[in-house]
PyMOL Python script that loads the backbone (N, CA, C, O; Angstrom):
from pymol import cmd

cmd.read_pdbstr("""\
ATOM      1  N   UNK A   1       0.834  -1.171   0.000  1.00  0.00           N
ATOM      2  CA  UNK A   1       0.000   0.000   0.000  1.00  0.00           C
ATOM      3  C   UNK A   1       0.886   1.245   0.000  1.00  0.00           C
ATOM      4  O   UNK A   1       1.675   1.457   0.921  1.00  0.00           O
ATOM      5  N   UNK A   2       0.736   2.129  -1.129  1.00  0.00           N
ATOM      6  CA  UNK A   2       1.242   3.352  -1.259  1.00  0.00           C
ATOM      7  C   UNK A   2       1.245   4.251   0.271  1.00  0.00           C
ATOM      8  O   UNK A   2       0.462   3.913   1.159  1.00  0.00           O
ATOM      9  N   UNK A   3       2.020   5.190   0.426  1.00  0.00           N
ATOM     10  CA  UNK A   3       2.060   6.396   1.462  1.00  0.00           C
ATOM     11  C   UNK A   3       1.413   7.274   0.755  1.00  0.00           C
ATOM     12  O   UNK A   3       1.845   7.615  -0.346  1.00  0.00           O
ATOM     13  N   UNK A   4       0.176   7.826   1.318  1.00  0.00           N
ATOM     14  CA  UNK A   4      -0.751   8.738   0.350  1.00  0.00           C
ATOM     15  C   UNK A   4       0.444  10.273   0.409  1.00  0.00           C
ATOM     16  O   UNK A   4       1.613  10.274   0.796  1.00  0.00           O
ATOM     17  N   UNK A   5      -0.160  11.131   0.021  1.00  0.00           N
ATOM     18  CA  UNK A   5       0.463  12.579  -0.139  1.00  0.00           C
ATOM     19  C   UNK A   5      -0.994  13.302   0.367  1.00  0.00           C
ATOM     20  O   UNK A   5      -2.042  13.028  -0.218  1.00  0.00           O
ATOM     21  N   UNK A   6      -0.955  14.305   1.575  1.00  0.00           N
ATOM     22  CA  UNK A   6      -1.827  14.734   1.636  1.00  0.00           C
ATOM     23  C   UNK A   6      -1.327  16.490   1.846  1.00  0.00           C
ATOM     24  O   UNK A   6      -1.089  17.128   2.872  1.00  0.00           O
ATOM     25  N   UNK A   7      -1.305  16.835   0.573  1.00  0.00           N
ATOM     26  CA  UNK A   7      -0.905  17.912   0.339  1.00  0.00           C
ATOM     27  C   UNK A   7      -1.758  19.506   0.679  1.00  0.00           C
ATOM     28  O   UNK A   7      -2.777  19.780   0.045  1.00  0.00           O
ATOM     29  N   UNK A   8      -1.241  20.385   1.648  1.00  0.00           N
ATOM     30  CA  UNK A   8      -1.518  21.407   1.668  1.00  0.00           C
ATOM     31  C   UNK A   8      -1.015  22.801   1.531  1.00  0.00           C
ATOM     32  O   UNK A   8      -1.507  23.875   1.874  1.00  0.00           O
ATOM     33  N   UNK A   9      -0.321  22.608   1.160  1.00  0.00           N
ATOM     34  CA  UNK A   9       0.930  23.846   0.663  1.00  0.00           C
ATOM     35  C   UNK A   9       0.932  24.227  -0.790  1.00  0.00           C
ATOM     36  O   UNK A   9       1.769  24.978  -1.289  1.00  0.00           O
ATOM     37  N   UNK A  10      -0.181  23.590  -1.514  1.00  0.00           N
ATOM     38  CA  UNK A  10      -0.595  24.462  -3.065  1.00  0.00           C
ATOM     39  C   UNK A  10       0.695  24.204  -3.526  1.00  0.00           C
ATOM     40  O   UNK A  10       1.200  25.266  -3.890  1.00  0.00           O
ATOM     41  N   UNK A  11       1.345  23.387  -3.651  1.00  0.00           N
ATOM     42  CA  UNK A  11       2.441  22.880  -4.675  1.00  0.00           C
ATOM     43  C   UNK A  11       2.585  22.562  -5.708  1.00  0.00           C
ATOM     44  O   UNK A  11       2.147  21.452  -6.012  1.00  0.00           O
ATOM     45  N   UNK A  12       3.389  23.530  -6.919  1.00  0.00           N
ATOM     46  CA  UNK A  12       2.616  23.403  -8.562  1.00  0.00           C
ATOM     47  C   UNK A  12       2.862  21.499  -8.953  1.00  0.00           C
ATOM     48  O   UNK A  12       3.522  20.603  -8.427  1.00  0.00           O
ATOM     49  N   UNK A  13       2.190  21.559  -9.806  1.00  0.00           N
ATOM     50  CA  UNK A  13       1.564  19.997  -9.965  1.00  0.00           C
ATOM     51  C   UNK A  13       3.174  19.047 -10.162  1.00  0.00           C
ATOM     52  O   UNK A  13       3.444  18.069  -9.465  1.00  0.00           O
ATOM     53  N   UNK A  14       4.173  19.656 -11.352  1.00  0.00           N
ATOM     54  CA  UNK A  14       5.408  19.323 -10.630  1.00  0.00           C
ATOM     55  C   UNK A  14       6.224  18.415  -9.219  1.00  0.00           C
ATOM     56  O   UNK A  14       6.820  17.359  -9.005  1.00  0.00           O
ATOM     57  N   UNK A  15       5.774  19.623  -8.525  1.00  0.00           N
ATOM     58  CA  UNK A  15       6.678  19.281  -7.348  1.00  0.00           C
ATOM     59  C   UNK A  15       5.808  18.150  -6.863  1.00  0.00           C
ATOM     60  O   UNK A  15       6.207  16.987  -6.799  1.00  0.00           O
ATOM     61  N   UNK A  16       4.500  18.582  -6.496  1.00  0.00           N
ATOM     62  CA  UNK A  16       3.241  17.810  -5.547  1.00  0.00           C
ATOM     63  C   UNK A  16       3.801  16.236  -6.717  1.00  0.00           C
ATOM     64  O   UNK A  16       4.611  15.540  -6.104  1.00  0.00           O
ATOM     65  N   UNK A  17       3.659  15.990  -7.363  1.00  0.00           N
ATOM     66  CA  UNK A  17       4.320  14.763  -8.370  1.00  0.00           C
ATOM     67  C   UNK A  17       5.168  13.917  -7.957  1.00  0.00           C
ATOM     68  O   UNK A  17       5.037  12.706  -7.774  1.00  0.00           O
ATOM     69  N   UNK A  18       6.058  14.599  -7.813  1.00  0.00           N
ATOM     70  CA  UNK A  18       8.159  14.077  -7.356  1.00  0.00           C
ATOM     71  C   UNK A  18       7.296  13.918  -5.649  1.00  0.00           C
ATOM     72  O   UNK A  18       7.250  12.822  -5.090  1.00  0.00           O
ATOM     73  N   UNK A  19       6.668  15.205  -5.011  1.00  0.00           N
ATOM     74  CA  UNK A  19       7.028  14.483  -3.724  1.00  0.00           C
ATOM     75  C   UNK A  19       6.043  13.052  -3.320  1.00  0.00           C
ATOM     76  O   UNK A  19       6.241  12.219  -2.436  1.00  0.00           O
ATOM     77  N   UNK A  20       5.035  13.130  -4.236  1.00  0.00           N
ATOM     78  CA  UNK A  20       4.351  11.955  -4.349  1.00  0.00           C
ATOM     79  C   UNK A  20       5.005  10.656  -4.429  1.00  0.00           C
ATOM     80  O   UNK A  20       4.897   9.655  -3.721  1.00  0.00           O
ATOM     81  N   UNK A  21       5.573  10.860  -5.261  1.00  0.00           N
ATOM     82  CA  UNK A  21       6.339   9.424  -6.474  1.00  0.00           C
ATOM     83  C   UNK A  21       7.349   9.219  -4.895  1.00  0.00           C
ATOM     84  O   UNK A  21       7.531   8.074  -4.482  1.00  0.00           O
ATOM     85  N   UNK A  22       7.983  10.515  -4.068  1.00  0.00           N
ATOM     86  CA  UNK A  22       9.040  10.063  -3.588  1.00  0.00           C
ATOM     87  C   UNK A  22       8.697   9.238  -1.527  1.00  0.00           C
ATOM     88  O   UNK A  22       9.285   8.510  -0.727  1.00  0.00           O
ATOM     89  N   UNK A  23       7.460   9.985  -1.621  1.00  0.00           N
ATOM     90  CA  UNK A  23       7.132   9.113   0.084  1.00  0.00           C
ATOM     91  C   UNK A  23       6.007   7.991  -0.733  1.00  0.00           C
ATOM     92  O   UNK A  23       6.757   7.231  -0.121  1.00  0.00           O
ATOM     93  N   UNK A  24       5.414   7.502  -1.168  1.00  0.00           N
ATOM     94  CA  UNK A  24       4.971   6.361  -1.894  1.00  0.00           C
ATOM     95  C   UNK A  24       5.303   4.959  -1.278  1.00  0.00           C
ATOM     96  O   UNK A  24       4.532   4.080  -0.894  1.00  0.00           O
ATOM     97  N   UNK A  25       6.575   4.998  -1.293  1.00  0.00           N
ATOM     98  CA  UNK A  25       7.161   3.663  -0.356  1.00  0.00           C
ATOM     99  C   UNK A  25       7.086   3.785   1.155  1.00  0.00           C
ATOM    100  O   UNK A  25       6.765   2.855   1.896  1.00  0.00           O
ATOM    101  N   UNK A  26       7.356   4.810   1.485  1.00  0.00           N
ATOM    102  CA  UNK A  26       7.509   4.757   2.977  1.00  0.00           C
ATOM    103  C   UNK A  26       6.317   4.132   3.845  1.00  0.00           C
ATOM    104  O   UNK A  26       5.198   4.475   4.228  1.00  0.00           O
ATOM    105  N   UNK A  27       7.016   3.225   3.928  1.00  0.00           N
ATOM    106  CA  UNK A  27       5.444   2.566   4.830  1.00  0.00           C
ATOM    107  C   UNK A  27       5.756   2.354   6.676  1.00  0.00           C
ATOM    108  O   UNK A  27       5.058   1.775   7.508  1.00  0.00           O
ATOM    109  N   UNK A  28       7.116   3.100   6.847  1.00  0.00           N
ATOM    110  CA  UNK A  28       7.428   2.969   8.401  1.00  0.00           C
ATOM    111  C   UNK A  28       8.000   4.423   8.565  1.00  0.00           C
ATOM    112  O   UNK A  28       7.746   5.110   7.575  1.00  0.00           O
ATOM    113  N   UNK A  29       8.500   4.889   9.262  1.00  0.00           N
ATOM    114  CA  UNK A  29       9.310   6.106   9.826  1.00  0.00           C
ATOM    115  C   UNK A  29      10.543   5.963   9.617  1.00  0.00           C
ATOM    116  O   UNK A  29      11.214   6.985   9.471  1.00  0.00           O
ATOM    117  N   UNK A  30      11.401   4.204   9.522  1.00  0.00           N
ATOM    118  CA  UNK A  30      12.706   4.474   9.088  1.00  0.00           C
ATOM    119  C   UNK A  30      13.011   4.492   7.672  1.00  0.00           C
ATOM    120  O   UNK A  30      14.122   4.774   7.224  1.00  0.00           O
ATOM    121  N   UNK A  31      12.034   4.195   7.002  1.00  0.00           N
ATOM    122  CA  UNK A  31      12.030   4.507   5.550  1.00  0.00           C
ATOM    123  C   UNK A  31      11.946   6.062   4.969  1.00  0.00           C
ATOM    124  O   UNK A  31      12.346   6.517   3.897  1.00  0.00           O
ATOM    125  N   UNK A  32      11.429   6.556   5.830  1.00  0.00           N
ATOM    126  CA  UNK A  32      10.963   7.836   5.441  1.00  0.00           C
ATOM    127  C   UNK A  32      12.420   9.266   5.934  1.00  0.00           C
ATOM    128  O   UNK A  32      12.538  10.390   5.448  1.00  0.00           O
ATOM    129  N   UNK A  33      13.521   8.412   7.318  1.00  0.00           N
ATOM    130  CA  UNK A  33      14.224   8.883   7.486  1.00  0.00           C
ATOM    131  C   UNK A  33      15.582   8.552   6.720  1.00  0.00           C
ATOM    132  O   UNK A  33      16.446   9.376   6.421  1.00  0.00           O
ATOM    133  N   UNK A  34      15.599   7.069   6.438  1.00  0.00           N
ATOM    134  CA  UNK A  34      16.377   6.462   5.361  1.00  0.00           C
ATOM    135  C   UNK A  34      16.401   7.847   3.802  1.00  0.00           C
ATOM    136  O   UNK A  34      17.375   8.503   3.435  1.00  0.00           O
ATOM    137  N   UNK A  35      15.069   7.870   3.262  1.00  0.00           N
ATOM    138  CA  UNK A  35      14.826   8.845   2.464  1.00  0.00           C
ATOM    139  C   UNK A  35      15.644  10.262   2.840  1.00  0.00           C
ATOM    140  O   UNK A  35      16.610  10.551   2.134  1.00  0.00           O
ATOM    141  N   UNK A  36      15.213  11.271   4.097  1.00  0.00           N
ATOM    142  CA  UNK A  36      15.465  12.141   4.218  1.00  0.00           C
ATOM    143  C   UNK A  36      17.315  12.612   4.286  1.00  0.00           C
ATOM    144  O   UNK A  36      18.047  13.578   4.077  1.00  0.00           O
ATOM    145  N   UNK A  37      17.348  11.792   4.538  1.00  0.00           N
ATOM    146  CA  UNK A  37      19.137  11.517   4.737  1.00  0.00           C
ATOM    147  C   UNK A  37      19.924  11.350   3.295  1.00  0.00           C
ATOM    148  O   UNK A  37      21.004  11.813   2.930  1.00  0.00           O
ATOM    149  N   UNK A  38      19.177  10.696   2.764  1.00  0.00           N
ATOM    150  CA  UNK A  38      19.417  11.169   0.823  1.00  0.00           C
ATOM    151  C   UNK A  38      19.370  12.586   0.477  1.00  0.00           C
ATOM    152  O   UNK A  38      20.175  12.718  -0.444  1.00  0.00           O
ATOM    153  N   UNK A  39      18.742  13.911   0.794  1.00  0.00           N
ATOM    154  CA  UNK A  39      18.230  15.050   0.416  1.00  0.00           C
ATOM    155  C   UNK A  39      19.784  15.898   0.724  1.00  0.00           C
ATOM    156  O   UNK A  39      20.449  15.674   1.735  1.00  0.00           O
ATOM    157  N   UNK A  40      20.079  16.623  -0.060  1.00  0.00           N
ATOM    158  CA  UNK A  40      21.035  17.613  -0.155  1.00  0.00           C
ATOM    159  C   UNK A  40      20.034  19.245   0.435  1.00  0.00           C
ATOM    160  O   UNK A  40      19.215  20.030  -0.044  1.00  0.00           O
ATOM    161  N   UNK A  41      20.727  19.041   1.651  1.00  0.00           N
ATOM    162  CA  UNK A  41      21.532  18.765   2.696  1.00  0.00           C
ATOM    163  C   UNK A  41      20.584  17.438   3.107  1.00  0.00           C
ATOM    164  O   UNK A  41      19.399  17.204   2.870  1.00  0.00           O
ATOM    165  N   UNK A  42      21.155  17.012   3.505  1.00  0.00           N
ATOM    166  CA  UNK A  42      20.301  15.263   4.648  1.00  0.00           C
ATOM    167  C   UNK A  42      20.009  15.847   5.932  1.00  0.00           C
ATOM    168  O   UNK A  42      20.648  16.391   6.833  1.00  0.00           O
ATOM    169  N   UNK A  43      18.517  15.463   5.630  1.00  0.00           N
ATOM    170  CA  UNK A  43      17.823  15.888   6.908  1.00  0.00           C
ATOM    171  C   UNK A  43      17.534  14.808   7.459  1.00  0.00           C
ATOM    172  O   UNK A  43      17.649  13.726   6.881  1.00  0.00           O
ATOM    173  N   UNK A  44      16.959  14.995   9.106  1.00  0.00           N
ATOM    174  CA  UNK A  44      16.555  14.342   9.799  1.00  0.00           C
ATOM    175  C   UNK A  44      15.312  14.819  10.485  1.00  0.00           C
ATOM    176  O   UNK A  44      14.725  15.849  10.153  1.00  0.00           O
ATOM    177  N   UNK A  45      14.908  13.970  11.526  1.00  0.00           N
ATOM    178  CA  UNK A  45      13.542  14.565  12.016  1.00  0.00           C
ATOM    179  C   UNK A  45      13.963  15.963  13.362  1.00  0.00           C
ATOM    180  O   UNK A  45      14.746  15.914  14.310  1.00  0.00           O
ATOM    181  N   UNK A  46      13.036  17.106  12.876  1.00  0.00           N
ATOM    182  CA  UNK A  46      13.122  18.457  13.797  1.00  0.00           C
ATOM    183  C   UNK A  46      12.585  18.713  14.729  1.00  0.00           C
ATOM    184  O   UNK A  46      12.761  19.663  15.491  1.00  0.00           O
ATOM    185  N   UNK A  47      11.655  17.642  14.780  1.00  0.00           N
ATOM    186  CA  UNK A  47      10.448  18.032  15.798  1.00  0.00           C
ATOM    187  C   UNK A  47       9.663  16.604  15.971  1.00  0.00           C
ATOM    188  O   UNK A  47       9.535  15.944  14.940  1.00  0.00           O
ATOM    189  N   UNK A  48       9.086  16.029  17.279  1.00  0.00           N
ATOM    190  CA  UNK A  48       8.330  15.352  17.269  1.00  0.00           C
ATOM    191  C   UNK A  48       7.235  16.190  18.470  1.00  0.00           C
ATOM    192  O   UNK A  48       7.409  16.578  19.625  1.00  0.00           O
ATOM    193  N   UNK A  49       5.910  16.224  17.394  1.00  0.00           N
ATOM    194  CA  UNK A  49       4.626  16.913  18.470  1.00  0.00           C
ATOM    195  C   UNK A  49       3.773  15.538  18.728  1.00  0.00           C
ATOM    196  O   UNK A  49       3.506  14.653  17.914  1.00  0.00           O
ATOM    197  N   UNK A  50       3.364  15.653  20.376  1.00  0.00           N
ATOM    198  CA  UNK A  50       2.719  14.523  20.740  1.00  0.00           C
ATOM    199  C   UNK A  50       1.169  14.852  20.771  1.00  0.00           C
ATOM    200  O   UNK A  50       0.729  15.858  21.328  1.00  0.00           O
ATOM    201  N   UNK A  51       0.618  14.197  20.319  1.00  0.00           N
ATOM    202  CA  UNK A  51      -0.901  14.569  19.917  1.00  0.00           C
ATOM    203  C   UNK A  51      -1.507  13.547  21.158  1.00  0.00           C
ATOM    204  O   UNK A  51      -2.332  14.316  21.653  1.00  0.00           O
ATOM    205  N   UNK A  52      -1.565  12.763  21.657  1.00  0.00           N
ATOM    206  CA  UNK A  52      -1.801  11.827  22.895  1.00  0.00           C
ATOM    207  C   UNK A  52      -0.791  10.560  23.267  1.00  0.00           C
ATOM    208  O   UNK A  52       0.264  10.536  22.633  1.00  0.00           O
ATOM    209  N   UNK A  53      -0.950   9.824  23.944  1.00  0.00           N
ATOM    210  CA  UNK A  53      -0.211   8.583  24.652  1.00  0.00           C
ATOM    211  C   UNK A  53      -0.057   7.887  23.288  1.00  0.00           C
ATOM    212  O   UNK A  53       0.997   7.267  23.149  1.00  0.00           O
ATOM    213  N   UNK A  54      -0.848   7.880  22.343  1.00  0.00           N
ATOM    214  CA  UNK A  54      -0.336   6.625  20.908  1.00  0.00           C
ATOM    215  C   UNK A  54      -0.099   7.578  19.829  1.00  0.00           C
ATOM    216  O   UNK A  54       0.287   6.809  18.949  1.00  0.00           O
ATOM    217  N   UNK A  55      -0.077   8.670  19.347  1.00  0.00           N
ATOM    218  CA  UNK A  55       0.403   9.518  18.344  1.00  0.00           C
ATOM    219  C   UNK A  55       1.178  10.629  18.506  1.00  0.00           C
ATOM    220  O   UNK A  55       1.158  11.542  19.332  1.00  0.00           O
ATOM    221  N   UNK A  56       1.844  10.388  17.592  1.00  0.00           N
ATOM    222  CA  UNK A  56       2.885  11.636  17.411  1.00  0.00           C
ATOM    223  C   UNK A  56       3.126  12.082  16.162  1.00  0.00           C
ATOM    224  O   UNK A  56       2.930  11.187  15.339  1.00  0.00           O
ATOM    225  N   UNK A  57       3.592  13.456  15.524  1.00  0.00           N
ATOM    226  CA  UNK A  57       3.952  13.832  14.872  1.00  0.00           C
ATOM    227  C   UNK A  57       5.192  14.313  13.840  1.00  0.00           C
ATOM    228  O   UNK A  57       5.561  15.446  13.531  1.00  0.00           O
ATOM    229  N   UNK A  58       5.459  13.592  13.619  1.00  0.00           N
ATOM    230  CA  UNK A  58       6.928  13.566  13.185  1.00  0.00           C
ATOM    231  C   UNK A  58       7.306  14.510  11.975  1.00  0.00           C
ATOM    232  O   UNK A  58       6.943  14.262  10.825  1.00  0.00           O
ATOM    233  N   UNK A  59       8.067  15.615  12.324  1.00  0.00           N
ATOM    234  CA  UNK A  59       8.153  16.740  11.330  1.00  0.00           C
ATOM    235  C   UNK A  59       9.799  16.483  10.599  1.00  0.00           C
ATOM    236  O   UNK A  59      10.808  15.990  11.103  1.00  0.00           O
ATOM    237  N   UNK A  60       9.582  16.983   9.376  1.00  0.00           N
ATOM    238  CA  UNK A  60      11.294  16.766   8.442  1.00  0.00           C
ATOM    239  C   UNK A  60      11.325  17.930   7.929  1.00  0.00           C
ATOM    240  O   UNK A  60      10.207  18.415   7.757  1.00  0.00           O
ATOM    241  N   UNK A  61      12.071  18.474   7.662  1.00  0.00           N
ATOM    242  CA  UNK A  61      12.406  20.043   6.949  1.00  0.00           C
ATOM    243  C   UNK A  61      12.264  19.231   5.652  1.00  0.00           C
ATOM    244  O   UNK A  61      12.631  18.056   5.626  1.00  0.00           O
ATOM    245  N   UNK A  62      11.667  19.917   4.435  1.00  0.00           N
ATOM    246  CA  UNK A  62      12.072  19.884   2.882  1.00  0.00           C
ATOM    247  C   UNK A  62      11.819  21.098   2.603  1.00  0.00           C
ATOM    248  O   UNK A  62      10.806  21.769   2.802  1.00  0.00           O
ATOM    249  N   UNK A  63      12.953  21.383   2.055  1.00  0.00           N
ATOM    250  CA  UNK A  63      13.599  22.841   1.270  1.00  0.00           C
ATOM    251  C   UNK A  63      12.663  23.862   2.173  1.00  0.00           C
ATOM    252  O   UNK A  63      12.822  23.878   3.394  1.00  0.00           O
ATOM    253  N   UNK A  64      11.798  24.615   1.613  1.00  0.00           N
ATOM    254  CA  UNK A  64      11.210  25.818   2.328  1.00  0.00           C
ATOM    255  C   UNK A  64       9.956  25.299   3.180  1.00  0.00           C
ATOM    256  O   UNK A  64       9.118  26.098   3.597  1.00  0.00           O
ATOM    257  N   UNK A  65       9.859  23.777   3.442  1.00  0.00           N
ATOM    258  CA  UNK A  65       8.076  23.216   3.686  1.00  0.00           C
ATOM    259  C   UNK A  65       8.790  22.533   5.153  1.00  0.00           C
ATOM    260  O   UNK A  65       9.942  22.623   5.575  1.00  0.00           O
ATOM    261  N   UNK A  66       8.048  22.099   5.496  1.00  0.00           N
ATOM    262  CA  UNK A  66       7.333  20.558   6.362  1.00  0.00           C
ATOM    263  C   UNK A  66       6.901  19.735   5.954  1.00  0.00           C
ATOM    264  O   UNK A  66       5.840  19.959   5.371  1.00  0.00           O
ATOM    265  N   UNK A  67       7.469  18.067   5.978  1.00  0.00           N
ATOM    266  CA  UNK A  67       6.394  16.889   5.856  1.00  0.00           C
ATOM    267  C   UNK A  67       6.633  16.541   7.438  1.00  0.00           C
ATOM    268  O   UNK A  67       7.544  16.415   8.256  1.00  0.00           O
ATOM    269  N   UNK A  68       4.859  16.454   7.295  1.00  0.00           N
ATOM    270  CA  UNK A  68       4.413  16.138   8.629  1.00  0.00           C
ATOM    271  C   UNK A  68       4.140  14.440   8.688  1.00  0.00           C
ATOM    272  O   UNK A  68       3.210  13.989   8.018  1.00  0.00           O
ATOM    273  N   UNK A  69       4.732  13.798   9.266  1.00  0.00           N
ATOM    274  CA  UNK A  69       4.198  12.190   8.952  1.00  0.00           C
ATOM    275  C   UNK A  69       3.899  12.094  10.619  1.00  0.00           C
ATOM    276  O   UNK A  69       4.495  12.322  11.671  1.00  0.00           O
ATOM    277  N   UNK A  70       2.151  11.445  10.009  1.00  0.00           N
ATOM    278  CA  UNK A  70       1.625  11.225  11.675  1.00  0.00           C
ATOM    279  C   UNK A  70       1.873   9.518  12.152  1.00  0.00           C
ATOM    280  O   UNK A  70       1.560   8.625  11.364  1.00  0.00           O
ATOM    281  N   UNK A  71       2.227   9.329  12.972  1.00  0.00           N
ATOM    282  CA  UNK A  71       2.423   8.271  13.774  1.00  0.00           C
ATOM    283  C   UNK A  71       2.091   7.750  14.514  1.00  0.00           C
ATOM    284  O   UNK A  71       1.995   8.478  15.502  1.00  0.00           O
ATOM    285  N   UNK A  72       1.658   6.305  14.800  1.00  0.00           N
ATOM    286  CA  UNK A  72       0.826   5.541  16.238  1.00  0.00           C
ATOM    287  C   UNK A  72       1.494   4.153  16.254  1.00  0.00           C
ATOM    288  O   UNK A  72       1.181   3.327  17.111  1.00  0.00           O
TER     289      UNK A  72
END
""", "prot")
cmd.dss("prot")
cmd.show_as("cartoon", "prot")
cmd.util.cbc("prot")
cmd.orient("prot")
């Protein structure tokens, strides 16, 4: 099962595309940090916001944005 893209940052159809095609696989958090660590500069996670006792929010810098990947 694909990693949906749930895009809110009005990203011309382009980019919203590539970043589609590129979290698609990520189906865990170390995939998705595996990924981020590829990105010139290699990022890692900046922030984790706790939304209750089983979710959290796991934030990554890309270029001028946030991907927010929620977690339980």
């Amino acid at each position: 099962m694909a990693t949906p893209l749930i895009e809110l940052a009005r990203l011309d159809a382009a980019e919203r595309d590539a970043l589609a095609r590129a979290i698609a696989g990520q189906t865990t958090l170390e995939q998705a940090l595996d990924w981020a660590r590829t990105l010139t500069p290699p990022r890692g996670v900046e922030s984790v916001l706790t939304q209750d006792e089983y979710t959290h929010d796991v934030l990554i810098a890309y270029g001028t944005r946030w991907l927010v990947y929620d977690t339980s």
